[in-house]
PyMOL CGO cylinders between C-alpha atoms (Angstrom):
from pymol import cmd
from pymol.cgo import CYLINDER

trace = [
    CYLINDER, 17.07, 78.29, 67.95, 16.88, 81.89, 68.05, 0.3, 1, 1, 1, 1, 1, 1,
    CYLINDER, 16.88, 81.89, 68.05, 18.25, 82.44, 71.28, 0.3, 1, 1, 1, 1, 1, 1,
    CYLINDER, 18.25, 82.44, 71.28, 21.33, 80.19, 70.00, 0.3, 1, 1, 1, 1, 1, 1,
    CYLINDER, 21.33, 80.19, 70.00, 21.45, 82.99, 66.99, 0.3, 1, 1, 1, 1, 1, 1,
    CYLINDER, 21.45, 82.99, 66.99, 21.53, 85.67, 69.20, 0.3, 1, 1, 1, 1, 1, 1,
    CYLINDER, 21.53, 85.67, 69.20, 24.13, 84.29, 71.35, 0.3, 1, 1, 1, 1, 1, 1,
    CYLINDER, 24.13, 84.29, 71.35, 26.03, 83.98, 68.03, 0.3, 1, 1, 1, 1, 1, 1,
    CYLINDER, 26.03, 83.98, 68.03, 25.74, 87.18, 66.75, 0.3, 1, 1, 1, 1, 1, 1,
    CYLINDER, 25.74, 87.18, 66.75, 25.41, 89.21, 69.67, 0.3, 1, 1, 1, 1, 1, 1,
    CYLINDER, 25.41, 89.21, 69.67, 29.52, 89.03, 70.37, 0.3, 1, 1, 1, 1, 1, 1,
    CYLINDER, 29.52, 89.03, 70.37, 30.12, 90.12, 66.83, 0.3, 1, 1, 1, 1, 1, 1,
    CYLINDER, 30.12, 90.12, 66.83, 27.54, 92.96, 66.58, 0.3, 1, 1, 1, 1, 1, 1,
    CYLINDER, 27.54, 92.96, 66.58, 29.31, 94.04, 69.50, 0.3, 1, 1, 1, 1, 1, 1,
    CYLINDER, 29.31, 94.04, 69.50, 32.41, 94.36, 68.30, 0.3, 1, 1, 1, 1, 1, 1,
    CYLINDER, 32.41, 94.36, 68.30, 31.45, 95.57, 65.38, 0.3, 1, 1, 1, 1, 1, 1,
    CYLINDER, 31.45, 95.57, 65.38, 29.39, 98.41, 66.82, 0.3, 1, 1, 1, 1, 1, 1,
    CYLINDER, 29.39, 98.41, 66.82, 32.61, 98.81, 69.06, 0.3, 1, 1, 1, 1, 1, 1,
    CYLINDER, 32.61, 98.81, 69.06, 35.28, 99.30, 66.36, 0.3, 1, 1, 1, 1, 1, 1,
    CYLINDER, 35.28, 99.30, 66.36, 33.34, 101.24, 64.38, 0.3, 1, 1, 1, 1, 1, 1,
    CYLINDER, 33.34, 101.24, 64.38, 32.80, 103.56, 67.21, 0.3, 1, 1, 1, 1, 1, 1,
    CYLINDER, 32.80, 103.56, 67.21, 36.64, 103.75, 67.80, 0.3, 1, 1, 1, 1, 1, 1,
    CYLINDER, 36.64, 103.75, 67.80, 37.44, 104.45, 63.54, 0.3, 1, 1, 1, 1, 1, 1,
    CYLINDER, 37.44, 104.45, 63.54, 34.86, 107.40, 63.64, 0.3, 1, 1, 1, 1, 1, 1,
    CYLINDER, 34.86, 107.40, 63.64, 36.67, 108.68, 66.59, 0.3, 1, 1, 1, 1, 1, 1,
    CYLINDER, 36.67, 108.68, 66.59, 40.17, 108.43, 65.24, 0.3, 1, 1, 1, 1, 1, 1,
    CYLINDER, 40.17, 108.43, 65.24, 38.93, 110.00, 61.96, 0.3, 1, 1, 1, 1, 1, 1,
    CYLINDER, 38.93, 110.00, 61.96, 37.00, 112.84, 63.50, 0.3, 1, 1, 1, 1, 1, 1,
    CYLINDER, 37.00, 112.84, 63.50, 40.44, 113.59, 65.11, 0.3, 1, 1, 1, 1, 1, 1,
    CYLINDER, 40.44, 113.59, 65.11, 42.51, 113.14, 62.06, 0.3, 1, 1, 1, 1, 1, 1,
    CYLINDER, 42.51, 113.14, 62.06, 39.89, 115.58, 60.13, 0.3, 1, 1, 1, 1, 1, 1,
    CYLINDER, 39.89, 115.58, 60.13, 39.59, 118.01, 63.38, 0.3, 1, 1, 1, 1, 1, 1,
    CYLINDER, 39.59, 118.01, 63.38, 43.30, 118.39, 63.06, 0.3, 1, 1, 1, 1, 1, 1,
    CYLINDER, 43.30, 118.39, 63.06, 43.33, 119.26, 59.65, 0.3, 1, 1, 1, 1, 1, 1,
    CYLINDER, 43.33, 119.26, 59.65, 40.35, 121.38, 59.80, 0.3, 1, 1, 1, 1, 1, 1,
    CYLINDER, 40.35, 121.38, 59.80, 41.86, 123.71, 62.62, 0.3, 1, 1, 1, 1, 1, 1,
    CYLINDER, 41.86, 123.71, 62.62, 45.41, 123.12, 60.30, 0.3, 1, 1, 1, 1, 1, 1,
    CYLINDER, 45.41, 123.12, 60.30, 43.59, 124.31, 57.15, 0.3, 1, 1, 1, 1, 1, 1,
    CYLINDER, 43.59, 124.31, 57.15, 41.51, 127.58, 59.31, 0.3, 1, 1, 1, 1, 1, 1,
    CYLINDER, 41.51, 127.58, 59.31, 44.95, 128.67, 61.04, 0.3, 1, 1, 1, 1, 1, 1,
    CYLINDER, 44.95, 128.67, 61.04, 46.50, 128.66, 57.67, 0.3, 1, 1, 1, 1, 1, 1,
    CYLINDER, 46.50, 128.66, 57.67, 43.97, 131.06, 55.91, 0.3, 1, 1, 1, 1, 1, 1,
]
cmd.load_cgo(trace, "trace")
């Protein structure tokens, strides 16, 4: 039974974990880019 579970929920933690990963990313670049936008303004 729990091995059935974790065969389950495995895939999705997963992908989860993996899109997650891939948002922070993207926002760290979208912020980086305004943060070096912001400090080349001043």
């Amino acid at each position: 039974m729990f091995s059935f579970l974790w065969i389950v929920y495995m895939p999705i933690l997963v992908l989860c974990g993996f899109f997650g990963g891939i948002f922070l990313i993207i926002t760290s670049i979208k912020h980086r880019k305004l943060f070096v936008g912001l400090m080349g303004g001043t």
